[in-house]
C-alpha positions in Angstrom: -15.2 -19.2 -12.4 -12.3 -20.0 -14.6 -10.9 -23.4 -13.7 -7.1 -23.1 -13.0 -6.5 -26.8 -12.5 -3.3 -27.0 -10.1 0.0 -27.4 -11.3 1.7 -29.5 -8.9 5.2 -31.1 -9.7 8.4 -32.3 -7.8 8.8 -29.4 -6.0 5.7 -29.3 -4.4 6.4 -32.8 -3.0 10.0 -31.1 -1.9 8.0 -27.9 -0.3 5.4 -30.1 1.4 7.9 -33.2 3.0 10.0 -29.9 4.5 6.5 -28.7 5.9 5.9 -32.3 7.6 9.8 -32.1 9.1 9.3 -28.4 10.4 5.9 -29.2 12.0 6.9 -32.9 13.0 9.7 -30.7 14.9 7.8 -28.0 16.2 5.3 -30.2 17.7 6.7 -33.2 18.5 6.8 -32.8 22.0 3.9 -31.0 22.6 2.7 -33.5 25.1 5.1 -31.9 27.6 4.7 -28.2 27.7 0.5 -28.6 27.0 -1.7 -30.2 29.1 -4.9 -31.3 28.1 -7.9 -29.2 28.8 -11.9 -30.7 29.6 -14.7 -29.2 28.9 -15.1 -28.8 24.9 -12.0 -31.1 23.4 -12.5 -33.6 25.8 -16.4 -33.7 25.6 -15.9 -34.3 21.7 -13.5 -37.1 22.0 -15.6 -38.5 24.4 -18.1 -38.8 22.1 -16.1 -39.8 19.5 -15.0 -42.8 21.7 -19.3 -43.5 22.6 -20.6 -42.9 18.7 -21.3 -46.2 18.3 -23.2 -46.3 21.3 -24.7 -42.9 21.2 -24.7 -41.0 18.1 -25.1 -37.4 19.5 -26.6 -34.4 17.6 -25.5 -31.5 19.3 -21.7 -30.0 20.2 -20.2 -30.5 16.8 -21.3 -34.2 15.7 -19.4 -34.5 13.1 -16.2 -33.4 14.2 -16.7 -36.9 17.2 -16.9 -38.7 13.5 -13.5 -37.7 13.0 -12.1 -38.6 16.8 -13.5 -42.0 16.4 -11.6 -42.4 13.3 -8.7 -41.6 15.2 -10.0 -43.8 18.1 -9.2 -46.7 15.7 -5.3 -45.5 15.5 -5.1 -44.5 19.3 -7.1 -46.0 22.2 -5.5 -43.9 24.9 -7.4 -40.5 25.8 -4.7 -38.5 26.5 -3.1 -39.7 23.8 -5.5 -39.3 21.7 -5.8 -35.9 21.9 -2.2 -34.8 21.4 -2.5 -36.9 18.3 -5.4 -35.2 16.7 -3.8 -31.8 18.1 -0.8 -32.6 15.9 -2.5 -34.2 12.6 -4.8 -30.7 12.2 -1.9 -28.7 12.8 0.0 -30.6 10.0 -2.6 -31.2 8.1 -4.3 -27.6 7.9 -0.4 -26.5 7.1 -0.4 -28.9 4.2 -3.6 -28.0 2.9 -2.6 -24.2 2.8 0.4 -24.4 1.1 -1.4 -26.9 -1.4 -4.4 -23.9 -1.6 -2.2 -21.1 -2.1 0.1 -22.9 -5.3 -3.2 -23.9 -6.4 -3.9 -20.0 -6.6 -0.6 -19.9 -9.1 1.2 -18.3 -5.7 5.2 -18.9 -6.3 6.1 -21.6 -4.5 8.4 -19.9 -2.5 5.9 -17.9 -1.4 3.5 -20.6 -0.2 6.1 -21.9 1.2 7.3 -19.1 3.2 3.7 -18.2 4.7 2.8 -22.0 5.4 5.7 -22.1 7.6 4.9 -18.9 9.3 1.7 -20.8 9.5 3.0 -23.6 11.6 4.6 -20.9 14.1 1.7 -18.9 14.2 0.2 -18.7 18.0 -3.4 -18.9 16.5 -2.2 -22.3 15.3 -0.8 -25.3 17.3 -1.7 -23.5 21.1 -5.3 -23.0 19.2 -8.0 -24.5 21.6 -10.5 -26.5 21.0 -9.3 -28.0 17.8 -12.9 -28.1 16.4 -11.8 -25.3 13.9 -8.9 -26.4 12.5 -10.8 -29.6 11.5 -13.5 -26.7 10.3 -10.7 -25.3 7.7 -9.4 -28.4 6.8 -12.6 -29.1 5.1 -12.7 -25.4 3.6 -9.1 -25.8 2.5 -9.4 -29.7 1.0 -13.2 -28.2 -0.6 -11.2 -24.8 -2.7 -8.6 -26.9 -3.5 -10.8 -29.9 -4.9 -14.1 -27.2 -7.2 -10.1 -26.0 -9.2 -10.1 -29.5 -11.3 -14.6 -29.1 -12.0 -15.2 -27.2 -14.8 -19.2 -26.6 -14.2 -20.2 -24.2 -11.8 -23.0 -26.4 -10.1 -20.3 -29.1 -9.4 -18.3 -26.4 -7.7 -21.1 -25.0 -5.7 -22.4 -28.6 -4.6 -19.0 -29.5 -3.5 -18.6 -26.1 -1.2 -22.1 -26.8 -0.3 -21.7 -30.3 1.0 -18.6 -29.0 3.1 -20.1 -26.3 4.1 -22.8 -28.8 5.4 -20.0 -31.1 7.5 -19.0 -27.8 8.7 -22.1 -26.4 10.2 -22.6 -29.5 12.2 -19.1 -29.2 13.9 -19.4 -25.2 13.5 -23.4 -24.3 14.3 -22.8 -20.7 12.8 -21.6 -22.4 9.9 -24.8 -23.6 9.1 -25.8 -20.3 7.6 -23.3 -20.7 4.9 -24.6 -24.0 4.0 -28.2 -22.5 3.8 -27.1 -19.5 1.3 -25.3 -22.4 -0.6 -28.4 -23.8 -1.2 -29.9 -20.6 -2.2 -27.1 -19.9 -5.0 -27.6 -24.0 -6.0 -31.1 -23.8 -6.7 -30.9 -20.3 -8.1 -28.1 -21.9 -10.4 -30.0 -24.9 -11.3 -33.3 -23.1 -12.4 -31.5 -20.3 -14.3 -29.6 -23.4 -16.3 -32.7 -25.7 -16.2 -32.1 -26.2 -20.1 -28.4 -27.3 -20.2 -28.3 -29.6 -17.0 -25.5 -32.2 -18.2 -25.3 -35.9 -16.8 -22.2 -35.1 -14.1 -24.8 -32.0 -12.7 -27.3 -34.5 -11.8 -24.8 -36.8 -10.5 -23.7 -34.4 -8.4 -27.5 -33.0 -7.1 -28.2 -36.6 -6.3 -24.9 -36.8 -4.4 -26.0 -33.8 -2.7 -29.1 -34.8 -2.1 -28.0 -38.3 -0.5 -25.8 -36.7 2.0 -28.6 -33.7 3.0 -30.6 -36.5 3.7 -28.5 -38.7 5.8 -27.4 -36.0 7.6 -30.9 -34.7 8.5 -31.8 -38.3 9.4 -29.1 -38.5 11.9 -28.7 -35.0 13.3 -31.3 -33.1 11.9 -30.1 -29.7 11.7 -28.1 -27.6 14.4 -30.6 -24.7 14.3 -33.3 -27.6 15.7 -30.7 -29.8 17.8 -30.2 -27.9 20.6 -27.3 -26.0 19.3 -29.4 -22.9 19.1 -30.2 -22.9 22.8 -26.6 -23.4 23.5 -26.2 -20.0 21.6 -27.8 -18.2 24.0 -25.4 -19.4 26.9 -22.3 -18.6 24.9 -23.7 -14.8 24.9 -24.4 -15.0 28.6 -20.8 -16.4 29.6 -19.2 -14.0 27.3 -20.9 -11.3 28.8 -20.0 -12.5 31.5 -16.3 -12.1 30.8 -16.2 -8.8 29.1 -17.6 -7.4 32.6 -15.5 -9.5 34.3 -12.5 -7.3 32.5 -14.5 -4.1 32.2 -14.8 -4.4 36.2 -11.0 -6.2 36.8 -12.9 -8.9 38.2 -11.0 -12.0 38.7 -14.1 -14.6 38.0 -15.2 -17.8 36.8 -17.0 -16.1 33.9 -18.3 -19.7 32.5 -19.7 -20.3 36.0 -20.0 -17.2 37.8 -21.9 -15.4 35.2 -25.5 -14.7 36.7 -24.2 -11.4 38.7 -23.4 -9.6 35.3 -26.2 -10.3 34.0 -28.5 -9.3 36.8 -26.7 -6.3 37.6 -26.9 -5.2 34.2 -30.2 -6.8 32.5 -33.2 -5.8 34.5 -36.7 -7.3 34.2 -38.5 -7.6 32.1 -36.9 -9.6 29.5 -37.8 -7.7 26.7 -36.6 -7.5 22.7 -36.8 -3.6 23.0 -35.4 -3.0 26.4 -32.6 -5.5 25.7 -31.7 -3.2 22.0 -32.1 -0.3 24.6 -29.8 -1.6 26.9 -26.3 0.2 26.9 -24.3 -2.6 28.3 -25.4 -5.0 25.4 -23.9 -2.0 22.9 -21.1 -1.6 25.4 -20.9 -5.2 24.3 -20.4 -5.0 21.0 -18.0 -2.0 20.5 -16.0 -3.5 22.9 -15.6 -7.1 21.0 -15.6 -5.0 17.6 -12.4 -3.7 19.1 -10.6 -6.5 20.2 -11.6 -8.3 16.9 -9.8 -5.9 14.5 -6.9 -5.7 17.2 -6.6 -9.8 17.1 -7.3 -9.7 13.3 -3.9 -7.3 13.2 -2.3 -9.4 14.8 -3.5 -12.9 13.3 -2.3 -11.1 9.9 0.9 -9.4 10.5 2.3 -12.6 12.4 1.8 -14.4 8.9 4.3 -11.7 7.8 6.8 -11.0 10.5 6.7 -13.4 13.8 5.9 -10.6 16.4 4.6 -13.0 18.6 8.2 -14.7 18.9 9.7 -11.3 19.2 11.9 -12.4 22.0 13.3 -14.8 20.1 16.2 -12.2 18.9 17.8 -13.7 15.8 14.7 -16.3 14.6 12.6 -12.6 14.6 15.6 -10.3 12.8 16.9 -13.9 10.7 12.8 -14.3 9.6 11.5 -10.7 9.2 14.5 -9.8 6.6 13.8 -12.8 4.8 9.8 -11.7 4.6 11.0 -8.6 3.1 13.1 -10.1 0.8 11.3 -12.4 -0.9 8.1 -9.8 -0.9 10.5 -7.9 -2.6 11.6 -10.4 -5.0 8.1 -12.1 -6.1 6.6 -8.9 -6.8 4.4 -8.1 -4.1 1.9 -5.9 -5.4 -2.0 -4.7 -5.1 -2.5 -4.5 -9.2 -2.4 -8.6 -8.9 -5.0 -8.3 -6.5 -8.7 -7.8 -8.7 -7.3 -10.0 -11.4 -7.2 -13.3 -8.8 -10.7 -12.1 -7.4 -12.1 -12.1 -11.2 -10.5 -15.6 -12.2 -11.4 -16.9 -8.9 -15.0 -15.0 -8.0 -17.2 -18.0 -6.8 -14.5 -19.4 -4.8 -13.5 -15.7 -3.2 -17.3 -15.6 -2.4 -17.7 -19.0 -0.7 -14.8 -18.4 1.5 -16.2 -14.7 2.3 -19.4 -16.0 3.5 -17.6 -18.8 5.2 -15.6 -16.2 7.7 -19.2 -14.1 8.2 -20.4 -16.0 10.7 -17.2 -16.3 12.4 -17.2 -12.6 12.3 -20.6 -12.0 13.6 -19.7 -15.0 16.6 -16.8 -12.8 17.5 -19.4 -9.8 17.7 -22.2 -11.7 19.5 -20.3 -13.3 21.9 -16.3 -12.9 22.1 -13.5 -13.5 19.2 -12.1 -16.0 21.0 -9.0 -17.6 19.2 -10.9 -20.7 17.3 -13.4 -17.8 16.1 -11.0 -16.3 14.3 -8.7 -19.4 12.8 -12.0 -19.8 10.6 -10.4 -16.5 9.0 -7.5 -17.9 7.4 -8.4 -19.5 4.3 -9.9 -16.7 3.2 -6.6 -14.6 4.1 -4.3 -17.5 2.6 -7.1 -16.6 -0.7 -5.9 -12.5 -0.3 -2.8 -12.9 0.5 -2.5 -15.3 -3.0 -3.9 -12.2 -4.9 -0.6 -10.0 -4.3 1.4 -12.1 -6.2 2.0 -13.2 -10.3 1.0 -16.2 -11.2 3.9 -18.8 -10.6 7.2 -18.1 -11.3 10.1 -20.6 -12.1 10.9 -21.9 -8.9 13.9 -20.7 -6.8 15.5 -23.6 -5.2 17.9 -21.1 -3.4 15.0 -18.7 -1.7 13.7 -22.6 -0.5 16.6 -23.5 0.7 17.0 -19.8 2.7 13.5 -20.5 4.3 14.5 -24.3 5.3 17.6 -23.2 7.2 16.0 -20.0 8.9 13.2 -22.3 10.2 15.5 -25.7 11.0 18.0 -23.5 13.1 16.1 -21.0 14.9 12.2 -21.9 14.6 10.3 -22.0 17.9 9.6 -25.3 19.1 6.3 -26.3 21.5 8.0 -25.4 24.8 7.8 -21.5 23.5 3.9 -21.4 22.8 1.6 -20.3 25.2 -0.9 -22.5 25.5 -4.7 -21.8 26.5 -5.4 -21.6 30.1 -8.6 -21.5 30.7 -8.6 -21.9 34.9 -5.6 -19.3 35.0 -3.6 -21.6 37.5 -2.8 -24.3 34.7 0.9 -23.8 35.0 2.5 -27.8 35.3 0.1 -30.3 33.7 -2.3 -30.7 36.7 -4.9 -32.5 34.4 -2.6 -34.9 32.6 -0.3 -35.4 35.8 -3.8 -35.5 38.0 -5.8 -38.5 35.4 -2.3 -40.7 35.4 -2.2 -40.3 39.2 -6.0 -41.6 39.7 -6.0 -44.4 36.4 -2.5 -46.0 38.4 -4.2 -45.5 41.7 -7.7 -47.3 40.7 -7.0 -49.0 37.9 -10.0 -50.9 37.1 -11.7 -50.4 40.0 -15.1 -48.6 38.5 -14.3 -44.8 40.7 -17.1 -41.5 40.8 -15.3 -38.7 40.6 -16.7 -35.0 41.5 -15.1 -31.7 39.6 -15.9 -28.6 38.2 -13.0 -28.5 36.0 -14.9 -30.2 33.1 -15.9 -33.7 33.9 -12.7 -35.7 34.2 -13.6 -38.5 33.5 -14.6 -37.3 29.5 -10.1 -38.1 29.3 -10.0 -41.3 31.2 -11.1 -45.1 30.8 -14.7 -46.3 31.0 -14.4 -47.5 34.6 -14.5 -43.9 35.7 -17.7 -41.6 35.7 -18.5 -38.1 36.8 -20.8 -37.1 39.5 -23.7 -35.1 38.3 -22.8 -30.9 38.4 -25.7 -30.1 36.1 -28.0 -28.9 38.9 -24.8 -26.9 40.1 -24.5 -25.3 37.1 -28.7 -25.1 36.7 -29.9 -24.2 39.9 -28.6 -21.1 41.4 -30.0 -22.9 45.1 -28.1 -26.4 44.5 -24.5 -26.4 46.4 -21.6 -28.5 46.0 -22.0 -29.7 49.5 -25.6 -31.0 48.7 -24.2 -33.1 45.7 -21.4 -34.4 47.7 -24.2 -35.9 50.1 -26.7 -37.2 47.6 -23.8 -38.8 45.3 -21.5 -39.8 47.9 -18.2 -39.8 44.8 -15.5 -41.9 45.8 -13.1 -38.4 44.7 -14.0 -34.9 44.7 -11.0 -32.8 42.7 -10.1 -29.8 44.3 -8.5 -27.4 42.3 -8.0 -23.7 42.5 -11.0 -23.2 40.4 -13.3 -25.3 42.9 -12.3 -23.0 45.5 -13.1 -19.9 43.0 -16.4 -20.6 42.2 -18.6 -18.0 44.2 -21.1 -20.5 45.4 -18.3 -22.8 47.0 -16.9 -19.4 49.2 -20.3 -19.1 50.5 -21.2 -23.1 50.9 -20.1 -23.5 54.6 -20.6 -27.1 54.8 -18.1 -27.6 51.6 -15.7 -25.8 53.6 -16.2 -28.1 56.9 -15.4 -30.6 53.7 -12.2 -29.6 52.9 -11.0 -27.8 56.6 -12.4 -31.7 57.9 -12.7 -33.8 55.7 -12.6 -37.1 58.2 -15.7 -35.9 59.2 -17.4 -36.8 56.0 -15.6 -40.1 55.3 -12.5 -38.5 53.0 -9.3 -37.9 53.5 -6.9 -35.6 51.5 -5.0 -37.6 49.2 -1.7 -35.5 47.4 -0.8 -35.5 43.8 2.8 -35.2 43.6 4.2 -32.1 42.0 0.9 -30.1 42.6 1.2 -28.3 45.2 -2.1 -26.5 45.1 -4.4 -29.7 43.4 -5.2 -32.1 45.4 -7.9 -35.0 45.9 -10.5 -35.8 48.8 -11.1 -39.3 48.1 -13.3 -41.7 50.0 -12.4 -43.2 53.1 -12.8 -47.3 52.4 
């Protein structure tokens, strides 16, 4: 690969403070309009805040490294999570328009797209965050192997990310293994002119393979692989759910879709024969090269802010004019892919797994964000090397976005329980950490174990068996654990074992009888707590 070593100056330092000011703005007061979600985000900070404690190997290690770096910044949960929300959302903007210059891509160009970047819906609403932090070590890794001039360096540097990366991305893994593959394949073909910064680099390599074996093995042999299996279940579970206009807790609920459409025995050949697991496919093959349209063209033209009249009219003629200007055109394209072929074949195989995810299970939004490096690479390979930079066209982008960008309160934000319309987590943990303090509280929900977002005096009652065990009820647990809160939420009352559980209903029709009472949050009009009776 021909090394194009980076050519940042002054105006990069220009382009990249008006990056920090649009996304400072943008997201500044994200805290508002998003609420924080459990389940995955809040299991990983969770561990990020234990990993002294307990250093886990499973559910993306590596990226509870990183929240316990931030841990030492911000103490607060909640907190905590809108900041590491906003730093990979600034950061991964950085790092892309950093990527795409070092690709020779005018300036104004970089510029341009990273800002339709920081807009972009797959972006800052982008939930969990686990893949941003993914492409942040893709993006820092091809922007890094541009100032090595062997090849081995290069591949032992994506190698070693693609490493970190498997352990917060499992798929990810795969790329790390045909890494190895090219490295070794690499080494033996150059046996004879191995120079003294190649085996500095091997041994590097071979230091951090080994620690990171020693302390989470590999995520094919954690546990991770199992946990593959359930993703293809609950995702099942959900395409039926919208084949069928069901309105279910897929995650929960999934064991009628799979019964009614996975008879015994549980075969290799009768699944492959199966027509719903085909049905499957095609249907996520579909809604992945609709999303991948979209995740494209919004880097072009904001459709997703359409309603926004004059940002979308004031933005779109601006695309076309500086397309037009810096010489948008497909004869660029083969001559990038030749100077840059190693690098265009490490990001390739770092968006296959992604792809086949999005196949297997669903292409859920934080699939798919794995895609943009390598379309920040394509996108680069429409354009002539750098041009003399055009302070005016910089200026144009700055003003469009300044005046008329969206800001946080126009993103939708993932809801995963469908009824997350006014910040009933956030608003619902503030209520109970005023309420108890430091009073050490059991709390009971199915919303994604609470207590992962609040202070160490809280812990959660034990769902697993409800989740497990298709005969455990929520009632039963309530009587074994006695929790000094149970959370009722619309999704509580969802969940198709609760509807049938008549003693959880005498709970919440009566729940003196039990030793609760209903205790209101205020401003939630359909949350609410049982809490226990003192």
């Amino acid at each position: 690969m021909e090394t194009l070593k980076p050519k940042y100056n002054k105006q990069d330092i220009i382009n990249v403070g008006l990056i920090l000011l649009l996304g400072f703005l943008i997201a500044r007061q994200l805290q508002d309009y998003m609420d924080v979600l459990l389940w995955d985000e809040a299991i990983y900070l969770d561990r990020g805040f234990l990993l002294w404690k307990i250093i886990p190997n499973t559910w993306g290690p590596v990226y509870s490294v990183w929240y316990k770096l931030l841990s030492y910044i911000e103490q607060n949960k909640i907190a905590l999570y809108y900041l590491n929300f906003k730093i990979l959302f600034l950061l991964s903007s950085i790092l892309a328009y950093l990527f795409m210059v070092a690709l020779r891509m005018p300036k104004v160009m970089a510029l341009f797209f990273t800002c339709m970047w920081l807009i972009h819906p797959y972006n800052l609403p982008s939930w969990p965050k686990i893949s941003h932090f993914v492409i942040c070590i893709i993006l820092f890794a091809a922007i890094f192997i541009q100032y090595l001039k062997s090849t081995i360096n290069q591949i032992v540097v994506f190698s070693i990310a693609f490493l970190i990366c498997g352990f917060a991305r499992p798929e990810l893994y795969l790329s790390f293994i045909f890494s190895v593959l090219l490295l070794f394949i690499l080494i033996f073909i150059n046996r004879k002119n191995i120079n003294p910064s190649n085996i500095l680099s091997i041994c590097v390599w071979l230091l951090f393979v080994g620690i990171t074996y020693k302390l989470y093995r590999t995520p094919l042999t954690s546990g991770d692989a199992q946990r593959g299996l359930g993703v293809f279940i609950q995702h099942f579970a959900l395409n039926y759910s919208i084949w069928n206009k069901q309105d279910i807790l897929w995650w929960f609920d999934f064991q009628d879709a799979v019964m009614r459409c996975f008879k015994p025995p549980y075969t290799l050949k009768n699944f492959v024969q199966n027509p719903y697991l085909w049905q499957h496919f095609s249907f996520n093959i579909q809604l992945l090269l609709s999303k991948s349209f979209s995740l494209i063209s919004n880097l072009i033209f904001p459709f997703h802010f359409i309603s926004k009249k004059i940002f979308f009219v004031l933005s779109s003629l601006l695309s076309l004019y500086l397309l037009y200007k810096n010489k948008c055109q497909i004869k660029y394209f083969f001559q990038l892919i030749k100077e840059q072929f190693l690098l265009f074949g490490f990001l390739l195989i770092s968006v296959l797994p992604s792809i086949a995810s999005s196949i297997y299970a669903h292409p859920r939004t934080h699939y798919l964000v794995i895609l943009f490096p390598f379309i920040f690479f394509i996108f680069s390979a429409f354009f002539p090397k750098h041009k003399t930079s055009n302070v005016f066209h910089s200026l144009l982008i700055f003003v469009v976005f300044i005046f008329f960008m969206p800001k946080a309160k126009d993103f939708q934000f993932f809801d995963l329980y469908g009824t997350d319309k006014n910040m009933m987590t956030k608003k619902t943990i503030n209520f109970i950490e005023d309420k108890y303090q430091d009073k050490p509280t059991t709390i009971l929900d199915i919303d994604g174990l609470m207590p992962s977002l609040m202070n160490s005096n809280f812990k959660s009652s034990n769902i697993r068996p409800l989740i497990k065990e298709d005969s455990v009820l929520i009632s039963s647990i309530v009587l074994k654990e006695q929790p000094d809160i149970i959370y009722v939420t619309p999704t509580m009352m969802k969940l198709k074992k609760n509807k049938t559980d008549s003693l959880f209903q005498q709970m919440i029709a009566e729940p003196e009888r039990f030793n609760y009472y209903k205790q209101a949050i205020p401003t939630l009009g359909d949350v609410y707590l049982l809490e226990k009776t003192k």
